[in-house]
N, C-alpha and C positions, 0 to 999 in steps of 0.2 A: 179490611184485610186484602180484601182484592185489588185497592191502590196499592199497599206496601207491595204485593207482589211485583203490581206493574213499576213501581219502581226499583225494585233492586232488579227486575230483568234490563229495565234500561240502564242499569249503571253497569250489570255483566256486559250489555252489547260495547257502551264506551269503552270500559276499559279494555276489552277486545281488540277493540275499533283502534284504539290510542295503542296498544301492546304491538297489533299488527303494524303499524304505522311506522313505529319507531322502528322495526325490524327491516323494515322495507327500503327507511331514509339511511341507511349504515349509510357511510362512503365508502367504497370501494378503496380498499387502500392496497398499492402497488408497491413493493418494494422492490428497488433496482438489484437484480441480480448481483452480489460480490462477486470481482472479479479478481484473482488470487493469482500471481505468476512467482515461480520458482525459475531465479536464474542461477546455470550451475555454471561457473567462471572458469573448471577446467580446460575445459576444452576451447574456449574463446581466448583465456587468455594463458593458453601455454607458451608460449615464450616472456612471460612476463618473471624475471627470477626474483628473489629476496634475497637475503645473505648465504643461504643452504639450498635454494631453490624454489621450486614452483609453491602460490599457494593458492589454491584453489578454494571457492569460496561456494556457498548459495545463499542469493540472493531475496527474499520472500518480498514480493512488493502486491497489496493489496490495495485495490481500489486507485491506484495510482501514489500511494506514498508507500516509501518503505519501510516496513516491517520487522523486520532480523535482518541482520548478515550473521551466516553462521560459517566458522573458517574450517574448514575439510581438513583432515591426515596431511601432515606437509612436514617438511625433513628441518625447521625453522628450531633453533633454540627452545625451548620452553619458557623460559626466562624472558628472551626479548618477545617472544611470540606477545606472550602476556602483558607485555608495556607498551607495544604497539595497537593490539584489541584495544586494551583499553583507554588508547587516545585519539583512536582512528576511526570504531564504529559509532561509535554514541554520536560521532557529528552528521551523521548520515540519518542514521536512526528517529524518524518522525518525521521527515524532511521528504516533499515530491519528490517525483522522480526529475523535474524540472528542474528544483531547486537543489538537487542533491549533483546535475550535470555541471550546474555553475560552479560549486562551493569549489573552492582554495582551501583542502583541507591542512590542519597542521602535523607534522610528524614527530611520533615519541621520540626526546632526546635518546640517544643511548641505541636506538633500535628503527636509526633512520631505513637501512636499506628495506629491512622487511615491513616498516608502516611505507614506504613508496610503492611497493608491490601490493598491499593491501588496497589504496588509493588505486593502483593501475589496474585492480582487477575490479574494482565496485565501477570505474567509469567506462571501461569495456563491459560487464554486463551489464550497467545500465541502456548502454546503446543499442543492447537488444530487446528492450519493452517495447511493448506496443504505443505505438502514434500518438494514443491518448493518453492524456494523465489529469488530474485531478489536481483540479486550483480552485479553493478554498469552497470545496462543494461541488463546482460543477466541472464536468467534463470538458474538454477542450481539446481541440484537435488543430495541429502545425498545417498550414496553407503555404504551398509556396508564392511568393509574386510572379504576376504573368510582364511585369516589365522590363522591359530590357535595358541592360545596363549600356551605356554609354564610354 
């Protein structure tokens, strides 16, 4: 009787011992803060017209890719408005902010003025994100060269 004791006390203490243990070894897991910017394009790119005039946009770019563009109150057809969205944002749409500065986007037949004004106001508020942006995971940051040009 008095073994059985002392062995199920020693198997309480292990499994203690083993429970504390595992508690103890966690990894500390950090998660990198999301960083979430909204660019609103009126006012950056007010002289940018469409066919009716100004469209202002906001821009949702997290983590360094972008997010939404969502197109604001603007005096634009409805009709071309909507054949322009929908062949001017979708190419932006998942794309860094890197890769969204390079692209040579295409413009909806039929609704060219107001998809060039959609393009003119995603690459003006792009140039207002922050320095960093995100390539393929990790952060990155623009250095300029210290040499001189010739």
């Amino acid at each position: 009787m008095k073994k059985t004791i002392i062995i199920a006390a020693i198997m309480l203490l292990v499994a203690g011992t083993a429970s504390l243990d595992a508690r103890t070894k966690k990894k500390a897991t950090t998660k990198k803060a999301a960083t979430t910017q909204v660019i609103y394009t009126g006012d950056i790119a007010n002289k940018v017209i469409g066919y009716n005039g100004t469209t202002p946009l906001n821009i949702t770019v997290k983590n360094g890719v972008i997010e939404n563009i969502e197109v604001l109150p603007n005096q634009e057809s409805p009709a071309y408005l909507k054949r322009a969205k929908e062949k001017v944002l979708p190419q932006y749409i998942g794309k860094t902010v890197t890769e969204a500065k390079k692209l040579k986007a295409d413009v909806a037949t039929g609704a060219t003025y107001t998809s060039e004004a959609l393009i003119k106001n995603i690459q003006m508020g792009l140039e207002q994100t922050k320095s960093t942006s995100t390539t393929k995971g990790k952060a990155t940051t623009k250095k300029k060269s210290t040499k001189k040009r010739r």
